[in-house]
Rosetta silent file (secondary structure, phi, psi, omega in degrees, C-alpha in Angstrom):
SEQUENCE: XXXXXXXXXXXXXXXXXXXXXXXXXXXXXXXXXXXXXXXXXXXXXXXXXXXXXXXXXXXXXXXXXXXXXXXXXXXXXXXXXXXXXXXXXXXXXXXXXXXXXXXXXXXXXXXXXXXXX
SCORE:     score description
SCORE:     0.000 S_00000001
   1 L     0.000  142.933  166.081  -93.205  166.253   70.908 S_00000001
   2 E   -69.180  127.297  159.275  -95.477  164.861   73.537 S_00000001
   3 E   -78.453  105.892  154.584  -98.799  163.172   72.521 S_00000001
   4 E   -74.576  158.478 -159.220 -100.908  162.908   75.746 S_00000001
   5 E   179.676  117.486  179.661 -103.981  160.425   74.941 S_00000001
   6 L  -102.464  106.360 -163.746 -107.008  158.781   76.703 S_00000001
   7 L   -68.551  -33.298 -178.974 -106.717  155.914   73.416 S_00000001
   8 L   -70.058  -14.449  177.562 -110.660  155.507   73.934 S_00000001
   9 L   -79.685  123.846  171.868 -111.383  158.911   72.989 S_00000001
  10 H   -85.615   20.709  162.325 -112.128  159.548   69.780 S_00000001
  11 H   -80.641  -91.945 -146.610 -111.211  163.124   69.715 S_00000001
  12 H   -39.965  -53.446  179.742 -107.656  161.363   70.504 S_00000001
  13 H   -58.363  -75.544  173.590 -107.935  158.675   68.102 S_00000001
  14 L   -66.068   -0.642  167.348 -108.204  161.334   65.490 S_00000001
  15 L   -86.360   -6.448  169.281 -105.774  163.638   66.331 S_00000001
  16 L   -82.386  -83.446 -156.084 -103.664  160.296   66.166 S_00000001
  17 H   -50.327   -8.027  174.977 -104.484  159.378   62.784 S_00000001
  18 H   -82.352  -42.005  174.662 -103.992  163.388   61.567 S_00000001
  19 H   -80.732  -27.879  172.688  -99.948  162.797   62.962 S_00000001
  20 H   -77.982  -34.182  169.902  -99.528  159.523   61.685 S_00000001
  21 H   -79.471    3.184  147.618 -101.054  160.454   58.432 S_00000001
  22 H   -92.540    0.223  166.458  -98.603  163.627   58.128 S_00000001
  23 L    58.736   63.225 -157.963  -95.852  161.479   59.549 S_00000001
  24 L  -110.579  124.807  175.891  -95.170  163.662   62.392 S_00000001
  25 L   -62.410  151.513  159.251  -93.058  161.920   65.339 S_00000001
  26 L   169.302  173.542  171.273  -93.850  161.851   68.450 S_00000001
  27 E   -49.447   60.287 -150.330  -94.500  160.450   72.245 S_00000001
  28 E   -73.075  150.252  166.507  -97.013  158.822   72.875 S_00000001
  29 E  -160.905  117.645  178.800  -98.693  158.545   76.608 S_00000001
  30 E   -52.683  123.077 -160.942 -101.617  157.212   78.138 S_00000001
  31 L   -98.002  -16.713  147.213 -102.788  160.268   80.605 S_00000001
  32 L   -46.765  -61.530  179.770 -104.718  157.291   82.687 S_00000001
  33 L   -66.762  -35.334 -172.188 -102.063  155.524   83.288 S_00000001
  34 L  -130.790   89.360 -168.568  -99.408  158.427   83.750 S_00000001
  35 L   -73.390  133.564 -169.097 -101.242  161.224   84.512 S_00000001
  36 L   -44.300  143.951  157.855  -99.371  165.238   84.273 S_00000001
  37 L   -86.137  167.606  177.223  -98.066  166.063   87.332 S_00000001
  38 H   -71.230  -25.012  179.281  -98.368  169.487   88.921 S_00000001
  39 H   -59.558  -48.955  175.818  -94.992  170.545   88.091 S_00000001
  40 H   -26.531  -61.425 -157.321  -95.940  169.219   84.364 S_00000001
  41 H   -64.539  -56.945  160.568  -98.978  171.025   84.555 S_00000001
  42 H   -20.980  -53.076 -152.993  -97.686  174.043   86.268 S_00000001
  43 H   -79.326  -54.187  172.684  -95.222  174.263   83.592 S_00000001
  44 H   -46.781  -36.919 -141.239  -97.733  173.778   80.214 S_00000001
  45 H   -67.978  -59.129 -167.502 -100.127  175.717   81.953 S_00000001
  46 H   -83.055  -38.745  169.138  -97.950  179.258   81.927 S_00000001
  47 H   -74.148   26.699 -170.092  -96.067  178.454   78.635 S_00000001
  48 L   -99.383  -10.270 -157.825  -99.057  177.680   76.715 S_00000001
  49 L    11.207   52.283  157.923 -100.976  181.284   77.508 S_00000001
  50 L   -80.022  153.309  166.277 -103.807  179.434   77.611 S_00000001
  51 L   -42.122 -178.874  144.840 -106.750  180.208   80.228 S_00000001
  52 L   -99.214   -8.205 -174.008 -106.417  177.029   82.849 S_00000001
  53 H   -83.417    0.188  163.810 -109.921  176.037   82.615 S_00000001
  54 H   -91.152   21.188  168.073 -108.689  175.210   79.076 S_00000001
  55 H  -121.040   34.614  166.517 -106.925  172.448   80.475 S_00000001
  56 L  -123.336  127.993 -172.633 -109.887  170.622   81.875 S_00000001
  57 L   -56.088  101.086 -149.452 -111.690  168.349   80.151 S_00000001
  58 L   -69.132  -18.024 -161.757 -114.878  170.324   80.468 S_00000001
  59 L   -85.080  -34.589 -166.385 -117.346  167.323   78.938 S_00000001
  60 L   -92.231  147.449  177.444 -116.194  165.096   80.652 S_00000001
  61 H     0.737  -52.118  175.561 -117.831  162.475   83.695 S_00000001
  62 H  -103.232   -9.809  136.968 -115.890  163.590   86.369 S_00000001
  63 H   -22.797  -55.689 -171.301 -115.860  167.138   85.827 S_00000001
  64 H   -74.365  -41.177  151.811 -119.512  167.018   85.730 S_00000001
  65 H   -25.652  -56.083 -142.984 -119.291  164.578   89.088 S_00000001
  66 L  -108.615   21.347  171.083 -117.310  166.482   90.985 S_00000001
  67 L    51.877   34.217 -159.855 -119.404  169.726   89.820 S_00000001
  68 H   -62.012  -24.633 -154.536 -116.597  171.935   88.871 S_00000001
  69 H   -56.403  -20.987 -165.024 -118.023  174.127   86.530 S_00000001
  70 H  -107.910  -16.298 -170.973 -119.406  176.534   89.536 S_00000001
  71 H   -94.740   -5.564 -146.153 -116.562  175.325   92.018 S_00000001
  72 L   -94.415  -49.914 -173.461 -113.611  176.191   89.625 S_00000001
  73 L   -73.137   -8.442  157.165 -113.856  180.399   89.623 S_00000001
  74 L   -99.931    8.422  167.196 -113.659  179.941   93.716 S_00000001
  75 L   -98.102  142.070  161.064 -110.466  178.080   93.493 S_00000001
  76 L   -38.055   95.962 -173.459 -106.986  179.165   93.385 S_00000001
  77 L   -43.339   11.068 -148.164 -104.937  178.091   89.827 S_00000001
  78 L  -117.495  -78.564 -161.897 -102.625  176.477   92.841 S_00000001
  79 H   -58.578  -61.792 -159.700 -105.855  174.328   93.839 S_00000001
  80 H   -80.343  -13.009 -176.590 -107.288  173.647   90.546 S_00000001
  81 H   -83.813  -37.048  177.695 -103.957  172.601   89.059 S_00000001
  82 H   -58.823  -35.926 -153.776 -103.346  170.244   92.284 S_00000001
  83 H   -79.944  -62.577  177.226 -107.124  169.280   91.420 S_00000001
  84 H   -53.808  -62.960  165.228 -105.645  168.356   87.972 S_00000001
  85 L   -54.878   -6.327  168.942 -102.999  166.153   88.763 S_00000001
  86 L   -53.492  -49.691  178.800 -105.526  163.844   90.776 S_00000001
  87 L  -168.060  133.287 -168.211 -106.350  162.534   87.654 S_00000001
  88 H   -75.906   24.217  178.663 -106.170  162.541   84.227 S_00000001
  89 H   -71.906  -20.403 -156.813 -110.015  162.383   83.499 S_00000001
  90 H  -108.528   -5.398 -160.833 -110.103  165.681   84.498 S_00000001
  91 L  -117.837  133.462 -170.741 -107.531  166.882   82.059 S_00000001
  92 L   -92.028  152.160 -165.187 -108.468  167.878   78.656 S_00000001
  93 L  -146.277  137.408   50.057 -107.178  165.826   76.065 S_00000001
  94 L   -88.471 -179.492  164.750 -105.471  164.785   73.551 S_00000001
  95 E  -141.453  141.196  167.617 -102.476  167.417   74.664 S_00000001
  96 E  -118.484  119.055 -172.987  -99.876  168.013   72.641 S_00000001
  97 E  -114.192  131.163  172.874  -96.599  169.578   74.176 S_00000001
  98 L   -97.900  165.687  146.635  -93.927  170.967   71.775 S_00000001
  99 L   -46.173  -53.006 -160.661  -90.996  172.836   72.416 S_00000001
 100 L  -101.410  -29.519 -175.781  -92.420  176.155   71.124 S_00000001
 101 L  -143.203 -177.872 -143.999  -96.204  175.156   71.886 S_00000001
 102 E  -176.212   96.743  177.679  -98.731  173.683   73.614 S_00000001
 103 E  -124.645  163.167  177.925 -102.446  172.686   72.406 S_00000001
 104 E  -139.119  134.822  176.706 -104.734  171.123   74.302 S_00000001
 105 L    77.577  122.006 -163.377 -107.795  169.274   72.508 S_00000001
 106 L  -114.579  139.002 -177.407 -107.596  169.061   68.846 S_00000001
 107 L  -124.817  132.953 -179.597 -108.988  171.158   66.171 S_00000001
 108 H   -50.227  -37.478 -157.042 -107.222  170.529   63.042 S_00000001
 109 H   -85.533  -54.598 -141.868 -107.028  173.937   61.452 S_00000001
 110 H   -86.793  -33.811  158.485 -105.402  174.661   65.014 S_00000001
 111 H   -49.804  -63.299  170.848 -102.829  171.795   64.547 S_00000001
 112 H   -55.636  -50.057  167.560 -101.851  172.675   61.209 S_00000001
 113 H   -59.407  -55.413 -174.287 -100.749  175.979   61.981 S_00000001
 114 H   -49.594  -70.495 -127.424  -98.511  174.861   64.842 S_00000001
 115 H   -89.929  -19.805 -172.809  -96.917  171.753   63.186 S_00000001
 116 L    63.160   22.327  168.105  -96.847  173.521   60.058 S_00000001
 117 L  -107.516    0.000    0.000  -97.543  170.454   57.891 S_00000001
């Protein structure tokens, strides 16, 4: 499994300490430094049958910067995923990519059921 992770976030930070303390392997990767690409994105995006606006970090700084919340429903998923690969600030996180699944921001309850520990 993937871990995606902005380490300063403490959503992230605890969604660490929930896999290390069930002793669940995985990937770890800093989504500053290596941010999803669109094929990456592309790819989570349709197996996850998730909305796509759930894969933007809605809270956060440069969301709110770059004003998306009213620009986002006149863009294209094409556009807003290319929007998303700019950077990962914009991408909500932690993400966890599985074989079989795909969450993006972690709620525990939501976690549990997937990993099944």
């Amino acid at each position: 499994m993937l871990f995606i992770e902005y380490p300063k976030c403490s959503t992230c930070q605890k969604a660490k300490k929930w896999l290390d303390g069930k002793k669940i392997n995985y990937e770890d990767r800093h989504i500053a430094e290596k941010n999803p690409t669109e094929e990456e994105l592309t790819e989570w995006y349709r197996r996850s049958g998730l909305p796509l606006k759930k894969f933007f970090n809605t809270s956060g700084l440069k969301y709110k910067q770059l004003g998306l919340k009213d620009k986002l429903k006149n863009m294209s998923e094409e556009d807003q995923i290319k929007l998303l690969a700019t950077d990962g600030m914009l991408v909500k996180r932690p993400l966890m990519i599985a074989d079989d699944f795909i969450l993006t921001g972690f709620r525990e309850n939501e976690w549990q059921d997937k990993m099944g520990e």
